[in-house]
MARRO-884758 format. One record per residue: x, z, y of N, C-alpha, C in turn; residue in one letter. Coordinates in steps of 0.2 Angstrom, whole numbers, padded with zeros to 4 digits, always signed. Example, Ala and Ser with C-alpha at 12.3 -4.5 7.8 and 13.67 -1.06 7.14 Angstrom:
residues 2
+0066+0039-0028+0062+0039-0022+0066+0039-0016A
+0064+0035-0011+0068+0036-0005+0064+0039+0000S
END
This chain:
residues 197
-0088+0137+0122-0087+0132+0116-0084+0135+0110X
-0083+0139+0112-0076+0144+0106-0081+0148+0100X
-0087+0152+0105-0089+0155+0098-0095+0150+0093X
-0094+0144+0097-0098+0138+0093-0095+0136+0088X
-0088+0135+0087-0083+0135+0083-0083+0139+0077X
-0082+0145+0080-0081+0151+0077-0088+0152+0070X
-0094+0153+0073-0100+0153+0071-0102+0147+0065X
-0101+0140+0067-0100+0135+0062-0094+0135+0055X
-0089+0139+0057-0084+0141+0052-0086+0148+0046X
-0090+0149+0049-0093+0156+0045-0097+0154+0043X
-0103+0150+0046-0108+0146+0042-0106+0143+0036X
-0099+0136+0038-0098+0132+0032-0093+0138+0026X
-0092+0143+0027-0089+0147+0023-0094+0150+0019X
-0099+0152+0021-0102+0156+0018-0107+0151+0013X
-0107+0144+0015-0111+0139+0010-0106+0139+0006X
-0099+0138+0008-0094+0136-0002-0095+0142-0005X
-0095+0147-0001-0096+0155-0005-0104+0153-0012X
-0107+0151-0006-0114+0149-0011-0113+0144-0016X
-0111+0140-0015-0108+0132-0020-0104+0136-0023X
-0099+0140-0024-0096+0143-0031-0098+0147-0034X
-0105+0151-0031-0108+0158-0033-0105+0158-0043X
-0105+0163-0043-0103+0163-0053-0111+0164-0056X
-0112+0160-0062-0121+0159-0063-0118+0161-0073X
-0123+0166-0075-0123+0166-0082-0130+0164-0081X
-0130+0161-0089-0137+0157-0089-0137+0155-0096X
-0144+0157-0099-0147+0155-0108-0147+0145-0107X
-0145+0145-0112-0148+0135-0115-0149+0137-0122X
-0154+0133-0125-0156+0132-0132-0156+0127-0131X
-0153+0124-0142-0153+0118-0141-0158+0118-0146X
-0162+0114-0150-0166+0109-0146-0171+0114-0140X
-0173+0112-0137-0177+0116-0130-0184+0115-0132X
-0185+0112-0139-0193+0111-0140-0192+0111-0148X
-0197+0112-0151-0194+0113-0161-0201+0115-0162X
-0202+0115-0169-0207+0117-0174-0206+0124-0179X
-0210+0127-0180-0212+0131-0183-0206+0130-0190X
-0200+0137-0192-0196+0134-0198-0191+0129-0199X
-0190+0128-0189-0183+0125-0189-0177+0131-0188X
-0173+0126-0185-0166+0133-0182-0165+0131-0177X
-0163+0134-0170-0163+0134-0163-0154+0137-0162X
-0150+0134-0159-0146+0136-0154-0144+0139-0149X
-0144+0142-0146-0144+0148-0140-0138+0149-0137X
-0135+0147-0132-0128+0146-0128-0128+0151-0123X
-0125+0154-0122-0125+0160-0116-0119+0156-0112X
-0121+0154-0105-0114+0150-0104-0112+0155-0096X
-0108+0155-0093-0103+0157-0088-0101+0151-0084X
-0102+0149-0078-0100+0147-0072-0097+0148-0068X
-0093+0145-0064-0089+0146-0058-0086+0153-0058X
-0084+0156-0064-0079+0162-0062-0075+0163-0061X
-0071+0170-0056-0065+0170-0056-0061+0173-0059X
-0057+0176-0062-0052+0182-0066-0058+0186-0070X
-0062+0183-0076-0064+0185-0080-0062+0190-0085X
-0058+0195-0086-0056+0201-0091-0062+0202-0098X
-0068+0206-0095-0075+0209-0098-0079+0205-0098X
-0084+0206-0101-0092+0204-0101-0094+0209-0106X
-0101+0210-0103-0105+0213-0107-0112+0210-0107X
-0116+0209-0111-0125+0208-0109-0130+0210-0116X
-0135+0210-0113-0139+0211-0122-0144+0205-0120X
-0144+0199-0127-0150+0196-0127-0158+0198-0127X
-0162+0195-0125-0169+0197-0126-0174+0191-0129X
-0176+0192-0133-0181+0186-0135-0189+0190-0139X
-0191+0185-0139-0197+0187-0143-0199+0184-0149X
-0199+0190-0154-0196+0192-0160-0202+0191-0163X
-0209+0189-0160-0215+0185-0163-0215+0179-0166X
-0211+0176-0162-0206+0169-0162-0201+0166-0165X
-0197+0171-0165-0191+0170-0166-0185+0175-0171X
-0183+0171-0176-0178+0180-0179-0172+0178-0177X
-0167+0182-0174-0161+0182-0176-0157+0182-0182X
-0152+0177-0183-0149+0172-0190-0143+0175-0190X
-0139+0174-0183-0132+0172-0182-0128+0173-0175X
-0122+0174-0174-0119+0177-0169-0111+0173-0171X
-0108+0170-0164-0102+0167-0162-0100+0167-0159X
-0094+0169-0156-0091+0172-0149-0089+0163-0146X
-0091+0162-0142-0090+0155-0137-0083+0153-0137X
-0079+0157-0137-0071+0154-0135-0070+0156-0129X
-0075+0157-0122-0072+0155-0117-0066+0163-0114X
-0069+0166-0115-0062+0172-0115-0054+0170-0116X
-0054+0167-0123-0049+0166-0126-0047+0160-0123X
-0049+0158-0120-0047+0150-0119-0040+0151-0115X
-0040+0155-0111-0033+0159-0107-0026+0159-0112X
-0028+0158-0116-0021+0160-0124-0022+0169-0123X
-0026+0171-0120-0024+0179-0122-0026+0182-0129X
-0026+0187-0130-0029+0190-0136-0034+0194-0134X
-0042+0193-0138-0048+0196-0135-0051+0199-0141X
-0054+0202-0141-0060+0204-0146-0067+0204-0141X
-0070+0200-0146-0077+0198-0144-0080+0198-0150X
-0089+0204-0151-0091+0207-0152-0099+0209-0152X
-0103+0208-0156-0111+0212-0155-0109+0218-0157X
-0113+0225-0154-0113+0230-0156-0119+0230-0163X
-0127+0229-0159-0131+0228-0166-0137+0224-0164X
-0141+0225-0168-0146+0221-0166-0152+0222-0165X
-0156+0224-0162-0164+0227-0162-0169+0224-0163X
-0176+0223-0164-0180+0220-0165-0182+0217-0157X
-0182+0211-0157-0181+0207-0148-0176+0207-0146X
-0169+0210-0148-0164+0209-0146-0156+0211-0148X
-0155+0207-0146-0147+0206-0147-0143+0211-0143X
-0140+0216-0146-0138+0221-0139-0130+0223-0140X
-0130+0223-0132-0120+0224-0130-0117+0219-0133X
-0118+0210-0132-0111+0207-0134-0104+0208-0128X
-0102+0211-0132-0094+0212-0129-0088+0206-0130X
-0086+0205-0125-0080+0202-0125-0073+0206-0120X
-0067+0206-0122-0061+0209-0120-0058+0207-0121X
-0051+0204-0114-0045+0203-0116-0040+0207-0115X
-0037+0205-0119-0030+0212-0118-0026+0209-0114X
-0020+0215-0110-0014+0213-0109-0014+0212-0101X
-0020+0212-0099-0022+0214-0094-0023+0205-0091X
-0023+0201-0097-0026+0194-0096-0033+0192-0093X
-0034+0185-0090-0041+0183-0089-0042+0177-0089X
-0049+0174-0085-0048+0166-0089-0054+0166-0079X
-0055+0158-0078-0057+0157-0073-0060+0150-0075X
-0067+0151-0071-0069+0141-0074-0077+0145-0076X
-0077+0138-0079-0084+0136-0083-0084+0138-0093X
-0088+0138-0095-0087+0142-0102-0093+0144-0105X
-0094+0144-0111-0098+0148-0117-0096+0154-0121X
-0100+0163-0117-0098+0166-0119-0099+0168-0126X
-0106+0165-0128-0109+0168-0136-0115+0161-0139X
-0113+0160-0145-0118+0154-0148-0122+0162-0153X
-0128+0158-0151-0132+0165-0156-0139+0159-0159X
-0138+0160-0166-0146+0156-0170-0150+0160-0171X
-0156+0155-0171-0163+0159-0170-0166+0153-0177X
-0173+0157-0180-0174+0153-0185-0182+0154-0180X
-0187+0147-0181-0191+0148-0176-0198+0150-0181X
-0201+0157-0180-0208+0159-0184-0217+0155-0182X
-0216+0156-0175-0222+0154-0176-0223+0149-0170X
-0230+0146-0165-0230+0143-0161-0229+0146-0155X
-0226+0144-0150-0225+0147-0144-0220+0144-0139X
-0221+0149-0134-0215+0146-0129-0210+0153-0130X
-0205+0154-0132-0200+0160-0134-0197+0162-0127X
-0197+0165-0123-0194+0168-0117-0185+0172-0122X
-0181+0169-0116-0172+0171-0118-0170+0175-0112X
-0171+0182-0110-0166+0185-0105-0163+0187-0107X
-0158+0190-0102-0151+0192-0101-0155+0202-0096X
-0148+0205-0100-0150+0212-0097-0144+0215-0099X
-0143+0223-0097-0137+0227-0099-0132+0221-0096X
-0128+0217-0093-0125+0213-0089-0120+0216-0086X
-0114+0216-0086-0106+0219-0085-0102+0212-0084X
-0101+0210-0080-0094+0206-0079-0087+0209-0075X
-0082+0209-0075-0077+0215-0071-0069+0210-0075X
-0066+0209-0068-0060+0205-0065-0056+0211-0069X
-0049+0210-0068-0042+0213-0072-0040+0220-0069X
-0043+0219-0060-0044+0226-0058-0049+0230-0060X
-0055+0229-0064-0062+0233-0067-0065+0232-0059X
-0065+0227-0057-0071+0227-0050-0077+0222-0055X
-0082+0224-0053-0089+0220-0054-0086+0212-0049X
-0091+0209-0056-0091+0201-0053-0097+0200-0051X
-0101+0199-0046-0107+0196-0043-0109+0191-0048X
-0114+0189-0049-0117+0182-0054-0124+0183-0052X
-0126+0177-0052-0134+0174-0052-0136+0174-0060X
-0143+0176-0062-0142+0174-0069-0149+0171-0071X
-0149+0168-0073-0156+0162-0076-0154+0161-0083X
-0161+0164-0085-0165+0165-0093-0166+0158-0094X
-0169+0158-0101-0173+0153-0103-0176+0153-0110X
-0176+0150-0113-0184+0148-0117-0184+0143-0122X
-0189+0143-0127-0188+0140-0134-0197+0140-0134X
-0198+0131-0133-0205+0130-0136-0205+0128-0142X
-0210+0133-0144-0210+0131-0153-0217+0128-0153X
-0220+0122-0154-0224+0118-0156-0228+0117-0163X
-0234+0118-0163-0239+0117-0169-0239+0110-0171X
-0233+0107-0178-0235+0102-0179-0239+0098-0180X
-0241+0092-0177-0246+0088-0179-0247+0083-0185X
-0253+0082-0188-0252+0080-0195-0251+0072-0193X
-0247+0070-0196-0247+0063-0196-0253+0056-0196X
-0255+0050-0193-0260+0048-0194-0260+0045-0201X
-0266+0045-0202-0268+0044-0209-0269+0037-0209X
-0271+0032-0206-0268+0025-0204-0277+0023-0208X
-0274+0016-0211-0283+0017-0213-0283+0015-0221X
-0280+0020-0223-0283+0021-0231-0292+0021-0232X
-0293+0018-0236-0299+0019-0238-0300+0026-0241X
-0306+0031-0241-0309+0035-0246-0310+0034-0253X
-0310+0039-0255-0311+0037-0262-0320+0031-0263X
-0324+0036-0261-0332+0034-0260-0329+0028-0256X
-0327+0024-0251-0328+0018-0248-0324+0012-0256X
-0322+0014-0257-0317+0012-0265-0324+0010-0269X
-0327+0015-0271-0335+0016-0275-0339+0010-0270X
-0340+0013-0265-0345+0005-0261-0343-0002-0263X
-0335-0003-0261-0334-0011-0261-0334-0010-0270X
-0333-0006-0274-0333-0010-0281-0342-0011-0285X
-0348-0008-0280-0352-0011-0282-0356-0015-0277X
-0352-0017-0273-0357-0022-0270-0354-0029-0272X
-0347-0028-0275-0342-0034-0280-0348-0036-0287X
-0348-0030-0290-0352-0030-0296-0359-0031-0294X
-0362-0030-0289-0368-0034-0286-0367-0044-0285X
-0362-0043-0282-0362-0053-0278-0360-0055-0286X
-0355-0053-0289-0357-0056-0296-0362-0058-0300X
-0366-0052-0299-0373-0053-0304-0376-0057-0299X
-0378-0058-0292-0380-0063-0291-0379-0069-0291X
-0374-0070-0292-0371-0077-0292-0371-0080-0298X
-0370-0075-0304-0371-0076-0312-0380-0079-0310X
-0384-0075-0309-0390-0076-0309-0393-0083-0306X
-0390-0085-0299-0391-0092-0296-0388-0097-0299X
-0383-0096-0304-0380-0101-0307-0386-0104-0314X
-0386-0097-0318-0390-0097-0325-0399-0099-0322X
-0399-0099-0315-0409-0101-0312-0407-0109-0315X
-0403-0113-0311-0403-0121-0311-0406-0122-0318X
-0400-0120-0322-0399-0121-0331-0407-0121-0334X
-0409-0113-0332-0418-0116-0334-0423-0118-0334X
-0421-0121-0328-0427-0127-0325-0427-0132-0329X
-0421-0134-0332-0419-0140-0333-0421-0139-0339X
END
């Protein structure tokens, strides 16, 4: 009966280990937009623990999409330590080395936005958002395990609004001479009586 104990405690141990897994993960905001809007972009961080470093490089596609703009999340900072958080530069499809550091041998633990980055959207499509070049490392420089999940920006072919039911111009020209027809006839069957008489 003992190792049936045993075995079940390792089992539920390894599911919380799963329930806190640490997850970076892309969000854009709107998730769906038109050609010549602006798009949001969240790099977010989950369930971590004694976060010091990040490194990662964005990836998109740049048929789609240009990069605008670049803002370090806060969640580093959030600890009150002193950080410098940073793009190295930018390449065509991607955003590369955003760096975040704390000094002092500080860290932060939790949930958080490591980078807001804007995109201006070029043409129709579905934009693919990964993640690559990935460094997370606790206050001892150990690597942080993460799960990491991309994501995506539909840019949609606007549709033209309904045009509801305006007449044509030619349908304008129809009814104005079948008007100037019923009057001439009506002129006419009025002026018939008159001559008989």
């Amino acid at each position: 009966m003992g190792w049936k104990k045993t075995l079940g405690a390792a089992l539920l141990s390894m599911a919380c280990v799963q329930a806190w897994a640490t997850t970076l993960s892309v969000t854009s905001t709107p998730g769906s937009t038109t050609p010549g809007s602006t798009v949001s972009v969240a790099v977010n961080l989950a369930d971590v623990s004694d976060l010091s470093t990040y490194q990662f490089s964005l990836n998109y596609d740049q048929s789609l999409l240009h990069f605008s703009g670049y803002t370090a999340g806060g969640f580093l900072s959030s600890g009150g330590a002193t950080t410098d958080e940073f793009v190295s530069f930018e390449d065509p499809g991607s955003v590369s080395f955003v760096t975040g550091i704390a000094f002092g041998g500080a860290s932060v633990s939790g949930s958080g936005t490591l980078a807001y980055f804007t995109f201006d959207t070029l043409g129709a499509g579905v934009a693919a958002l990964n993640l690559s070049d990935i460094l997370l490392l606790n206050t001892t420089g150990g690597d942080i395990a993460a799960t990491i999940t991309g994501g995506s920006v539909t840019v949609e072919t606007p549709t033209a609004p309904p045009t509801g039911d305006v007449p044509e111009p030619a349908s304008w020209m129809l009814i104005g001479v079948g008007l100037v027809a019923a009057g001439a006839l009506r002129k006419r069957r009025v002026a018939a009586p008159a001559m008989a008489a």
